[in-house]
C-alpha positions in Angstrom: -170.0 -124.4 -41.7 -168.9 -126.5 -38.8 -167.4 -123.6 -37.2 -170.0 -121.4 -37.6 -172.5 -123.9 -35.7 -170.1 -124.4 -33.4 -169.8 -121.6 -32.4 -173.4 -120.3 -32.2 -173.6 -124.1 -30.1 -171.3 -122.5 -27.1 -172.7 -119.2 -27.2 -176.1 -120.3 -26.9 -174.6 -122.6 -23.6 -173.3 -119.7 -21.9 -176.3 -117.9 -22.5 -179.0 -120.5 -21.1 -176.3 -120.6 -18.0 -176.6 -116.8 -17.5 -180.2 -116.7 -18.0 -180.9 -119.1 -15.5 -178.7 -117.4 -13.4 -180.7 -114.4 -13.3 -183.6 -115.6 -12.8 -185.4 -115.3 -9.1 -186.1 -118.3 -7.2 -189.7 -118.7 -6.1 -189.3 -117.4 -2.5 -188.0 -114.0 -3.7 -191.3 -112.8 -4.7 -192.8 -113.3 -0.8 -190.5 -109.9 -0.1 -192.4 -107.5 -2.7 -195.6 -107.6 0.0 -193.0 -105.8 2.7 -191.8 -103.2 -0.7 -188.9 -105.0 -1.9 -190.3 -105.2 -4.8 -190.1 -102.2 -6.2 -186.4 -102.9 -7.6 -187.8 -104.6 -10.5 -189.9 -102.5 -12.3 -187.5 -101.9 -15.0 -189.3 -105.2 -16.7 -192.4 -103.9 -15.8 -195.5 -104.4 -13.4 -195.0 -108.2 -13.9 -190.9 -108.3 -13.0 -188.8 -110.1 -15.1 -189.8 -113.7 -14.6 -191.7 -113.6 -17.8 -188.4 -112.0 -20.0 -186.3 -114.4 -18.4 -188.3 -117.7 -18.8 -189.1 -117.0 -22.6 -185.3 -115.7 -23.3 -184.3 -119.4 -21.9 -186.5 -121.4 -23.4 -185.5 -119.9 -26.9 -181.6 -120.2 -26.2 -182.8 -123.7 -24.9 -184.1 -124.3 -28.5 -181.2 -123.0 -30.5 -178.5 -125.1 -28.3 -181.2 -128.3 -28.8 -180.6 -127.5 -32.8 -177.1 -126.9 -33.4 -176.5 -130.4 -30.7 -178.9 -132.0 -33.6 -176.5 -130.1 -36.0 -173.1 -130.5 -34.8 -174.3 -134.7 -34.8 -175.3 -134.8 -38.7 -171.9 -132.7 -39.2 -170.0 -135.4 -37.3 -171.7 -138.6 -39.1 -170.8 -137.0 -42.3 -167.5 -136.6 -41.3 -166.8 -140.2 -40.0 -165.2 -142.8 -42.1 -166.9 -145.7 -40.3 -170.8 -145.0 -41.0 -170.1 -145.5 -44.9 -167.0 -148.3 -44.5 -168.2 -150.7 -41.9 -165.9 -152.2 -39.1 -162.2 -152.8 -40.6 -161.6 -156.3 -40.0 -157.6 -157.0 -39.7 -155.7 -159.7 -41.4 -154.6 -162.6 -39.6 -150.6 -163.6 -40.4 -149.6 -167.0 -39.1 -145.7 -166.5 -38.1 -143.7 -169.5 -37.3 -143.6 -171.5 -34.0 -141.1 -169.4 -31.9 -137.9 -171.4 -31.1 -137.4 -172.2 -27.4 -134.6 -172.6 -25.7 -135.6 -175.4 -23.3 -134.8 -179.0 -24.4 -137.8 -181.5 -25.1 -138.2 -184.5 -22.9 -137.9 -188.1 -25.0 -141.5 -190.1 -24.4 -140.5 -193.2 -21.6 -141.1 -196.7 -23.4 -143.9 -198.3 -22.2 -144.5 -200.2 -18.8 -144.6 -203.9 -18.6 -147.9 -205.3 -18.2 -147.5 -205.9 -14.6 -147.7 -203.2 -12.0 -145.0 -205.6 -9.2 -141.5 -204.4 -10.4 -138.6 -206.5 -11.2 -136.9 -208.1 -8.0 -133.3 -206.8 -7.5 -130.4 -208.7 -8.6 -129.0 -210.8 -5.6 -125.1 -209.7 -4.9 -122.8 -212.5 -5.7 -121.0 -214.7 -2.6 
């Protein structure tokens, strides 16, 4: 099924593309007063503006639908829309060993901030 739609989805894109590419831009019609126009009566007195407008806007309508298609396909298809956000468990390893040696806390300083006076040298 999704094949099929998927399919019939990029046909319909390289349709609309090649419709709108035939189409005439809305300065071509100024040179059928001079009798250029007379290449175009294969789609009639009218020219093909009409044939090309409602061809694209129907190709426009089936790639709209399988888009809206190929979405529903997709959410049926994902895991996530009926299981929620997988949460992952949280292992505690042990505290890596390092290499570098610890430093043993100084004792505390006397109460004074003046240090000790030096020991005279002996005579």
């Amino acid at each position: 099924m999704e094949t099929v739609v998927l399919a019939i989805h990029a046909l319909s894109a390289v349709s609309i593309i090649v419709m709108i590419l035939f189409q005439q831009g809305k300065g071509a019609a100024a040179g059928a007063s001079f009798g250029a126009g007379a290449s175009q009566t294969v789609f009639g007195s009218e020219g093909s503006g009409n044939f090309f407008t409602r061809a694209t806007a129907i190709l426009a309508t089936i790639f709209f639908c399988t888009s809206l298609g190929l979405a529903v396909i997709a959410k049926h298809h994902s895991q996530v829309s009926t299981q929620g956000i997988p949460v992952p468990s949280v292992q505690t390893a042990p505290a890596p060993v390092s290499d570098v040696p610890t430093v043993q806390p100084q004792p505390a300083p006397a109460a004074t901030d003046v240090p000790a006076a030096p020991e005279a040298p002996a005579k």
